[in-house]
C-alpha positions as CSV (number, residue, x, y, z in Angstrom):
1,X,-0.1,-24.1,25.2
2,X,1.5,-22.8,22.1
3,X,1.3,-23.4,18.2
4,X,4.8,-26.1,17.4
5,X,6.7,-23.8,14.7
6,X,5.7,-24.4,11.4
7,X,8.2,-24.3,8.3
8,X,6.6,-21.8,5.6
9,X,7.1,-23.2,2.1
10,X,6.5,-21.9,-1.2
11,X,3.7,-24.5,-2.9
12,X,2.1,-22.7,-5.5
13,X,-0.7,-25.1,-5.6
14,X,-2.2,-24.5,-2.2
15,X,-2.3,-21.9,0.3
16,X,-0.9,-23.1,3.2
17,X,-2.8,-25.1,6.5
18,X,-2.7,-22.4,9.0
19,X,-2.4,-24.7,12.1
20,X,-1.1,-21.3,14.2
21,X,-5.0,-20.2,13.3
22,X,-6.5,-23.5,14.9
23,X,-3.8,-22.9,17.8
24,X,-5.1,-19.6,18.5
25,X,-8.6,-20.3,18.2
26,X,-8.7,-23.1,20.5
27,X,-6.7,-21.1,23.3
28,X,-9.4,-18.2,23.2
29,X,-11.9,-21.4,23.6
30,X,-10.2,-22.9,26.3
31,X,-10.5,-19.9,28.2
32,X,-13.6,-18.5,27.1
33,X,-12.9,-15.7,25.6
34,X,-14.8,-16.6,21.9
35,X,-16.8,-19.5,20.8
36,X,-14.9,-21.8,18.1
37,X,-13.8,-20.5,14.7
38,X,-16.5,-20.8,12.4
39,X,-15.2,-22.6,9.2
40,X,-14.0,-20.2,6.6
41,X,-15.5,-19.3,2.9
42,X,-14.0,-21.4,0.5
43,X,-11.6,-19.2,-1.6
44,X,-13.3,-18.6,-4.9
45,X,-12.4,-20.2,-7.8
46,X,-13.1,-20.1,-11.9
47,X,-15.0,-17.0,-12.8
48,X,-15.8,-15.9,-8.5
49,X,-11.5,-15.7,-8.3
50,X,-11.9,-13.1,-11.3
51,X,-14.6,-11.3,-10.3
52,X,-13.3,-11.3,-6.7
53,X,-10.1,-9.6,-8.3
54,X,-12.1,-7.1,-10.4
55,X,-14.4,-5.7,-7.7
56,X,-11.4,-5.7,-4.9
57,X,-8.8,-4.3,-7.2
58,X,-11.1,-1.9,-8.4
59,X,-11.8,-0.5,-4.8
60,X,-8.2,-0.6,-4.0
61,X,-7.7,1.3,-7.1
62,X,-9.7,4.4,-5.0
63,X,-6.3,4.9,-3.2
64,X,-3.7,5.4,-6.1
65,X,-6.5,7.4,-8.2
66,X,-6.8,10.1,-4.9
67,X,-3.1,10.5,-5.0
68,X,-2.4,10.4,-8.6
69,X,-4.5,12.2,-10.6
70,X,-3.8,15.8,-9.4
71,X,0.0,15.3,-9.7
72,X,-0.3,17.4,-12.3
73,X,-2.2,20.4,-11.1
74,X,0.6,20.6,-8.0
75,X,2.1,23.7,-10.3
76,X,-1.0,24.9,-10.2
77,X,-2.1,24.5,-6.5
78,X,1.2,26.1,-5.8
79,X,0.1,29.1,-7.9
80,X,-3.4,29.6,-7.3
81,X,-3.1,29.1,-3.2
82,X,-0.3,31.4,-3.1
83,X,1.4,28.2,-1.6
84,X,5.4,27.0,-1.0
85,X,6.3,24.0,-3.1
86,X,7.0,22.5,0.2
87,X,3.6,23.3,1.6
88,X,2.0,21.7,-1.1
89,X,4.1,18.9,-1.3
90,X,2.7,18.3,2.4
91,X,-0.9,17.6,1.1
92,X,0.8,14.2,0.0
93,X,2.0,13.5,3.3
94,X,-1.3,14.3,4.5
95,X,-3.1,11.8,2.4
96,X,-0.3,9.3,3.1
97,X,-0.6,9.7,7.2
98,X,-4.4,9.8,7.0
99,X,-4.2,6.3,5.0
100,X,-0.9,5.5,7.6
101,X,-2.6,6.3,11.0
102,X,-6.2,5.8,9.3
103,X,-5.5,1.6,9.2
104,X,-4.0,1.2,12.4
105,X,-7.6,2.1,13.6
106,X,-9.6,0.2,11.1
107,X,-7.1,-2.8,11.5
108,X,-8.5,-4.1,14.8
109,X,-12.2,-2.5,14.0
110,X,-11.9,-4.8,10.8
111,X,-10.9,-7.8,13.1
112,X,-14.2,-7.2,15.3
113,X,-17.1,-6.3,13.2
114,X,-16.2,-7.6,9.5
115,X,-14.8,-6.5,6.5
116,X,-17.7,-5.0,4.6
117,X,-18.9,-2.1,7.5
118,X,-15.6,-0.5,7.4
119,X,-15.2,-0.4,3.7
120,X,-18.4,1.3,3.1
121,X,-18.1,3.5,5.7
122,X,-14.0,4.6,4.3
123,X,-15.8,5.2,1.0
124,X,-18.6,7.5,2.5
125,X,-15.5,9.4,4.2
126,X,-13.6,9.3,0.9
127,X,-16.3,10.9,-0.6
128,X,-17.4,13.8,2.0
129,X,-13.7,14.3,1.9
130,X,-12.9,14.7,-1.8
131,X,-16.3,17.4,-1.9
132,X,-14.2,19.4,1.0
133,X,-11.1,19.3,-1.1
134,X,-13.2,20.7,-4.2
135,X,-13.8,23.8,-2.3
136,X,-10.9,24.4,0.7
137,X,-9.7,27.7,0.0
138,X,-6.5,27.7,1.6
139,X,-3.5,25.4,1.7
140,X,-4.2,24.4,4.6
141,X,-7.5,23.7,4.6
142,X,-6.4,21.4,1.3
143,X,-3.8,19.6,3.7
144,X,-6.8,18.9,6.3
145,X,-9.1,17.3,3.5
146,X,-6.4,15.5,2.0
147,X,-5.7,13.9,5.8
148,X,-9.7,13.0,5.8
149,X,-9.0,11.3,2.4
150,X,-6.3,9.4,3.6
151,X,-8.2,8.5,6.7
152,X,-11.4,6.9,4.4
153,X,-9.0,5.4,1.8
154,X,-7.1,3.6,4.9
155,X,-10.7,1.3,5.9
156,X,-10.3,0.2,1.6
157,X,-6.4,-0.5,1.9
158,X,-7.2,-2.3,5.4
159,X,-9.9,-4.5,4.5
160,X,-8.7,-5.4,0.6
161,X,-5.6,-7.0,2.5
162,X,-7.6,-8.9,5.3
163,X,-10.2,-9.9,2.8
164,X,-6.8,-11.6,0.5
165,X,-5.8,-12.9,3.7
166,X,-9.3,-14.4,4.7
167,X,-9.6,-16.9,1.9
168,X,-5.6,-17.3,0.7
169,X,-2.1,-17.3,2.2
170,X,1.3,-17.9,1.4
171,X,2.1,-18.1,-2.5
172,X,-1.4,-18.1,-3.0
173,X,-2.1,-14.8,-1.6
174,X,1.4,-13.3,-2.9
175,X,-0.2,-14.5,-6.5
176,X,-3.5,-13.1,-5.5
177,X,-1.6,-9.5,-4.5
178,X,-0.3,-9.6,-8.4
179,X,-3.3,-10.1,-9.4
180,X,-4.6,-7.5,-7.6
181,X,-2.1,-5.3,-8.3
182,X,-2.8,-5.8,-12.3
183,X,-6.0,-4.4,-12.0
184,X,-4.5,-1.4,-9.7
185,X,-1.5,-0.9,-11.1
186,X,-3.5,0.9,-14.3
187,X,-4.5,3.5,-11.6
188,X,-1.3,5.2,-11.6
189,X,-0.7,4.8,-15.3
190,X,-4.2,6.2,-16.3
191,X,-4.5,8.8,-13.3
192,X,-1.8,11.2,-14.2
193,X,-2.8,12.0,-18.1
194,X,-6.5,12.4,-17.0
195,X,-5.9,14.7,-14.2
196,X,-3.8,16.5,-17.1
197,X,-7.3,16.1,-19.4
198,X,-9.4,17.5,-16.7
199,X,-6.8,20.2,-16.3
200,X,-7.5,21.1,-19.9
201,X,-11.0,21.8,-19.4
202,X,-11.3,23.2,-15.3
203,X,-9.2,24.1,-12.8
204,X,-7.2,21.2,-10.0
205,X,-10.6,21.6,-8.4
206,X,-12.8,19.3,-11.1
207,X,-9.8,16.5,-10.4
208,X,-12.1,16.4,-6.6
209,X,-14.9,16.2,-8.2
210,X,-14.3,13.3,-10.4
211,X,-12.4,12.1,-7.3
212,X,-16.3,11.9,-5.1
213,X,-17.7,10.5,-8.2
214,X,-15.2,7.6,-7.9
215,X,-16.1,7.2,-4.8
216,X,-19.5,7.1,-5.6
217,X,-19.4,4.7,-8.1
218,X,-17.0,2.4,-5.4
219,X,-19.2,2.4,-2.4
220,X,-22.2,1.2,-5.1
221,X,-20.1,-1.4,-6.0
222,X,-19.2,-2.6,-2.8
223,X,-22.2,-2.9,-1.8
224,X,-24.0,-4.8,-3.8
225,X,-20.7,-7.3,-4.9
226,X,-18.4,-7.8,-2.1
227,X,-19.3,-10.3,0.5
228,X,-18.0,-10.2,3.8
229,X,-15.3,-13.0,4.4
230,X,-14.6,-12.7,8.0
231,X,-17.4,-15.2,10.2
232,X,-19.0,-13.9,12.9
233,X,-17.2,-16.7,15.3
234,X,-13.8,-15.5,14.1
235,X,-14.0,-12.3,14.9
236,X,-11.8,-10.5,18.0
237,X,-12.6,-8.7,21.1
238,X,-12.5,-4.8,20.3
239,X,-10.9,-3.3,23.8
240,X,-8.2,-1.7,24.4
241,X,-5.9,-4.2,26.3
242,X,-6.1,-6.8,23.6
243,X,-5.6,-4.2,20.6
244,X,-2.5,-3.4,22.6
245,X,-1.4,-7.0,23.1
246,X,-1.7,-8.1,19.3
247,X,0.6,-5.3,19.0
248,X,2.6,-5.8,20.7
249,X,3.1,-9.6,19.9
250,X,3.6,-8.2,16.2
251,X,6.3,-6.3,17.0
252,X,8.2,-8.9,18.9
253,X,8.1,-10.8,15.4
254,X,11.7,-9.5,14.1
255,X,10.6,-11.0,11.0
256,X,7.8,-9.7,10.7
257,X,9.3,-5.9,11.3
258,X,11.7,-6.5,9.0
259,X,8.9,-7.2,6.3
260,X,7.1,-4.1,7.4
261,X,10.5,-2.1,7.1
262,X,11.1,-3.2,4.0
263,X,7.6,-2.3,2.9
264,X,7.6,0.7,3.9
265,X,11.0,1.7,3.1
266,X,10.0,0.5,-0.9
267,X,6.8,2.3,-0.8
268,X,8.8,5.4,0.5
269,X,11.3,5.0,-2.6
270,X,8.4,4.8,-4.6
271,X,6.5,7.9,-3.1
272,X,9.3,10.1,-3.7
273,X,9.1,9.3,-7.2
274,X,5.3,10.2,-7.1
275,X,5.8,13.1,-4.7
276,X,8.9,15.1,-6.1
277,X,8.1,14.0,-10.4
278,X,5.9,16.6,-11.3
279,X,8.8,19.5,-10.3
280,X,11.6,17.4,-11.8
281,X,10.1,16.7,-15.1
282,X,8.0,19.3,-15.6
283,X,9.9,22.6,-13.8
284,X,13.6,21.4,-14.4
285,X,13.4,18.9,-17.7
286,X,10.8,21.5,-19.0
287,X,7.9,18.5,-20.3
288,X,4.8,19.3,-20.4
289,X,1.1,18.4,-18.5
290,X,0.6,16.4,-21.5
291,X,3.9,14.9,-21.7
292,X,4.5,14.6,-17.9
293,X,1.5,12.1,-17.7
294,X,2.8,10.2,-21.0
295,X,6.6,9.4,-19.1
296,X,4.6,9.0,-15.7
297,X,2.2,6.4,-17.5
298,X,5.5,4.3,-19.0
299,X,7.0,4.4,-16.0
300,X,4.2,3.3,-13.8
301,X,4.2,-0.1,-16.5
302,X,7.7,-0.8,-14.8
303,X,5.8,-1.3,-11.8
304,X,3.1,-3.4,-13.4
305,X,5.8,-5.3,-15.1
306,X,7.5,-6.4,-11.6
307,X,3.8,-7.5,-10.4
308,X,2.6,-9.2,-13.1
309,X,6.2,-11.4,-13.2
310,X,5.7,-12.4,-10.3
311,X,3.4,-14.7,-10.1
312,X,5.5,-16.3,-12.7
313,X,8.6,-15.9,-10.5
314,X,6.8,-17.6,-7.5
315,X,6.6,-21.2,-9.2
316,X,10.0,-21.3,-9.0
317,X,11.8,-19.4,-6.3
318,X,10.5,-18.4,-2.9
319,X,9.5,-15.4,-2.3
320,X,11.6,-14.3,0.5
321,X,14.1,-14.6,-2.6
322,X,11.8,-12.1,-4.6
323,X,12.3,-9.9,-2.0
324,X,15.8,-9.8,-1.9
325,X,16.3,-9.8,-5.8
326,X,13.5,-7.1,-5.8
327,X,15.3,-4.8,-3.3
328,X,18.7,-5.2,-4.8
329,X,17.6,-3.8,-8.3
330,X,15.8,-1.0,-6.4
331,X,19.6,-0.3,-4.9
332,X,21.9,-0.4,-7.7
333,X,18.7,1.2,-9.6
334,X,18.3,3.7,-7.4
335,X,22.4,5.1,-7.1
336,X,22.6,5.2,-10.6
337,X,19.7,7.5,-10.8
338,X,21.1,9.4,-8.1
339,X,24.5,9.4,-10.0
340,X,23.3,10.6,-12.8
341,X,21.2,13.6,-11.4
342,X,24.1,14.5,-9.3
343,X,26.5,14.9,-12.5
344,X,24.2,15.8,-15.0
345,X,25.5,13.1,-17.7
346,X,23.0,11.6,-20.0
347,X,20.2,14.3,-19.3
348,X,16.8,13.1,-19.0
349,X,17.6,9.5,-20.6
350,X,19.6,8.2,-17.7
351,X,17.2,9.5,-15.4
352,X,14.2,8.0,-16.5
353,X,16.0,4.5,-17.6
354,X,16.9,3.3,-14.3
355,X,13.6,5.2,-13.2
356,X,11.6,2.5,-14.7
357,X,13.7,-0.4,-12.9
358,X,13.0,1.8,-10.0
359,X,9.5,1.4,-10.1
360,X,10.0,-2.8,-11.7
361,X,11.2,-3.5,-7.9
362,X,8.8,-2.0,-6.6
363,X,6.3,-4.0,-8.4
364,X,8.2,-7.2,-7.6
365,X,8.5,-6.4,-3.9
366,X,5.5,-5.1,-2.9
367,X,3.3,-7.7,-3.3
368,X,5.4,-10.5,-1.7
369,X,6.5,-8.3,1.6
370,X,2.7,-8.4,2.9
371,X,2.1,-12.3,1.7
372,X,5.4,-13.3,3.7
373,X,3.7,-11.5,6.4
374,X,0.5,-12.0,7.2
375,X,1.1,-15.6,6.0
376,X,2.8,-15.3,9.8
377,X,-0.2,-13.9,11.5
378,X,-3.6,-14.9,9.4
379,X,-4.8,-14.8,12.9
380,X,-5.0,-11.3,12.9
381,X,-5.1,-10.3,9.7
382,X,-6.5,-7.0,9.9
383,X,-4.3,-5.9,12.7
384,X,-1.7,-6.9,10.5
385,X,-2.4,-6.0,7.5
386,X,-2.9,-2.5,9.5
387,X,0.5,-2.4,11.0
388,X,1.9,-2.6,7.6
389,X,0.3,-0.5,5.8
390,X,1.1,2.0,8.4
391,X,4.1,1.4,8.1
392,X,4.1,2.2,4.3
393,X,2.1,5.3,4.5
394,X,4.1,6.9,7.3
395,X,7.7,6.2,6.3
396,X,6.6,7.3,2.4
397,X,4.8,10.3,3.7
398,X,7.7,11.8,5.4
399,X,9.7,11.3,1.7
400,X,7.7,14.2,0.2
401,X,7.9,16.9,2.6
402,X,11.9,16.2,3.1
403,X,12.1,16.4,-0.6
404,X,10.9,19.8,-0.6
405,X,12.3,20.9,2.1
406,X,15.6,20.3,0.2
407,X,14.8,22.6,-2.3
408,X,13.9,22.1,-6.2
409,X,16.2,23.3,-8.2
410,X,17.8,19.7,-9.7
411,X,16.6,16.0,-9.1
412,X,19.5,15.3,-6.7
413,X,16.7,15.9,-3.7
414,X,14.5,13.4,-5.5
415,X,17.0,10.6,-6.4
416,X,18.5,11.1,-3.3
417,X,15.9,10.0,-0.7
418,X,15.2,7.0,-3.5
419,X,18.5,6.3,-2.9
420,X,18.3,6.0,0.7
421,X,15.1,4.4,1.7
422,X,16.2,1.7,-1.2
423,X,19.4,1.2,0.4
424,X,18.2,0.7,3.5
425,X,15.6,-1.8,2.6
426,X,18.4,-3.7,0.7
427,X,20.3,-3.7,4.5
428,X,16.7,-4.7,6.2
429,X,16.1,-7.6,4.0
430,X,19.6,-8.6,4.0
431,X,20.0,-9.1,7.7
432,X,15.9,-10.4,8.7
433,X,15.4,-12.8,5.0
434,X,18.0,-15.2,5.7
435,X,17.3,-19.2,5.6
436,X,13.9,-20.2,5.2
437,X,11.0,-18.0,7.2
438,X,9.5,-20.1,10.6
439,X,5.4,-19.2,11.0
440,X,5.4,-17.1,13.8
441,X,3.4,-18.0,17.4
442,X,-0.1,-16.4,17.0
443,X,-0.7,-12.9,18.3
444,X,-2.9,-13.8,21.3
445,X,-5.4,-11.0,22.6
446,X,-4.7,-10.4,26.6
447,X,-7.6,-12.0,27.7
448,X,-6.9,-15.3,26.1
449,X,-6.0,-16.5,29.4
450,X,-7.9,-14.0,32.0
């Protein structure tokens, strides 16, 4: 017995009836494997839809605030630890495969015991983490904390998305990921010029500090203003054989991959801009702390720009059409940045203009890529959600290291891998977004049938 394809549309108006759910559901019944879904909480409307975007864009704001706001002190780290540029360019990768390999754990553990558990408990790990970070003494003892950081920021990133995909889907939850992304998207514009504030006062080590009160102040919050979403009688199995079989039947989705691709090949164009910024601006184009987190703050509104249009956007064109229009600018964007470095015409101008379109696709993309797909599998949205935020975190950690690796005396390293991963997602979506998107089967766990 399996779900009959279902066309997904773009109705602005309502999330869409998720009969590959009721499908699913009533094959683990059949054969015994879980009672009957338990009706869903209504999504929340008026002034609960604000303050559900508030409190869960505030939390999600923990991950961009951890990576941010001691871009400025890399000089510093470099200095003080007696470190490569390179090596300390790896602490980035190590946040970003902590948060990468961090949700494809806390993807199926969100599927079986809730939402709310594993959020709290990323945040207590956040927060242990961020007071190891405060006092490692080496490099390398930096790069393991920063892993630990990623791994408790991965539950927030993991559970936000399920939590979106719980109560919305479709448009809806591509309009609730702008929304979202609104309140998150200040992260990265704030972050910057107050790790260069605290740099004014202490060393890269009080940007730790401020980074456990955060998460302090966020694991308050969620618990005492988050309720869990996710009913007991929806929940999965937690084994092994299942966790491998939903998978498994994501990655036979080829739409589905090509969404995650694309994700993660935006979010690695993206991290190189955060990851190689602070040597380009400030080492070659000689700005300083101060100005540094002014340029990274205008450019982060690009982003916000692209998010908060889109909501707009998605009354009147699909958003598998987003996607495409959002990759395309990131292309041409992209190149001419590369262009430019590569030459040396225009100087800092025509590397900071198409910078800020850069970053506007970004905005535009990013939200739609995980609403197209989830919307496939609400099933198993924390599995999911998981897989793509994986995918994100481990593709754009590698951008970092390979920057540095590269060496850092221009911005043709930088623009570059932009150029690349952009490119490529450009190819991705051009060959998987074609015609209208067809709901995928549901992602079955292997005893549905045993």
């Amino acid at each position: 017995m399996t779900a009959a394809p279902q066309t997904v549309t773009d109705d602005h108006s309502q999330s869409f009836p998720d009969t590959a759910v009721a499908t699913s559901a009533a094959i683990q019944h059949a054969s015994g494997s879980t009672p009957p879904p338990a009706q869903m909480p209504p999504a929340p409307t008026g002034r609960a839809y604000l303050r559900f975007v508030l409190v869960l864009g505030a939390l999600i704001a923990i991950g961009p605030l951890t990576i941010d706001t001691y871009l400025p002190a890399l000089p510093s780290i470099t200095r003080d630890l007696a470190a490569t540029e390179s090596a300390v360019q790896l602490t980035l990768t190590g946040i970003l495969l902590g948060m990468g390999l961090g949700q494809l754990l806390v993807g199926p553990l969100a599927d079986a015991v809730g939402r709310r558990r594993p959020l709290i408990a990323g945040l207590a790990l956040h927060i242990a983490a961020s007071i190891f970070c405060a006092f490692a003494p080496t490099i390398e003892l930096l790069t393991v904390g920063r892993v630990l950081q990623g791994l408790g920021n991965a539950a927030v990133a993991v559970v936000a998305m399920a939590m979106v995909r719980d109560q919305f889907s479709g448009s809806a939850a591509a309009t609730m990921l702008s929304r979202l992304m609104l309140v998150m998207g200040l992260a990265p514009v704030l972050a910057p010029t107050l790790g260069g504030a605290i740099l004014q006062v202490t060393s890269w080590r009080g940007v730790f500090v401020l980074l456990a009160i955060a998460g302090t102040m966020m694991v308050t919050l969620a618990s005492f203003a988050l309720r869990e979403t996710l009913p007991p009688a929806n929940r999965r199995k937690l084994a092994f054989r299942p966790v491998v079989a939903t998978y498994g039947s994501l990655l036979k989705d080829r739409t589905f991959v090509g969404l995650v691709l694309i994700s993660g090949l935006m979010f690695a164009t993206l991290f190189s801009y955060i990851g190689g910024s602070s040597f380009v601006l400030q080492d070659i184009y000689g700005l300083s702390v101060a100005q540094f987190g002014l340029v990274f703050g205008l450019n982060s509104l690009g982003f916000l720009t692209g998010s908060q249009l889109n909501p707009f956007l998605l009354k009147r064109f699909e958003a598998r059409v987003l996607v495409r229009v959002g990759v395309t600018i990131g292309a041409i964007a992209a190149l001419l940045t590369l262009a430019s470095a590569a030459t040396g015409f225009g100087g800092l101008v025509l590397i900071l203009t198409p910078l800020w379109f850069i970053l506007f696709a970004c905005g535009l993309t990013l939200p739609n890529t995980p609403a197209l797909a989830l919307t496939r599998h609400g099933e198993a949205a924390g599995t999911a959600a998981a897989l793509l935020g994986a995918s994100q975190f481990v593709i754009g950690g590698a951008a970092a290291p390979l920057i540095g690796a590269m060496g850092s005396g221009s911005a043709v390293p930088m623009t570059l891998v932009m150029a690349l991963t952009a490119t490529l997602a450009l190819v991705v979506a051009t060959l998987t977004l074609r015609g209208r998107l067809e709901a995928a089967e549901p992602a079955q766990p292997a005893d549905a049938t045993a």
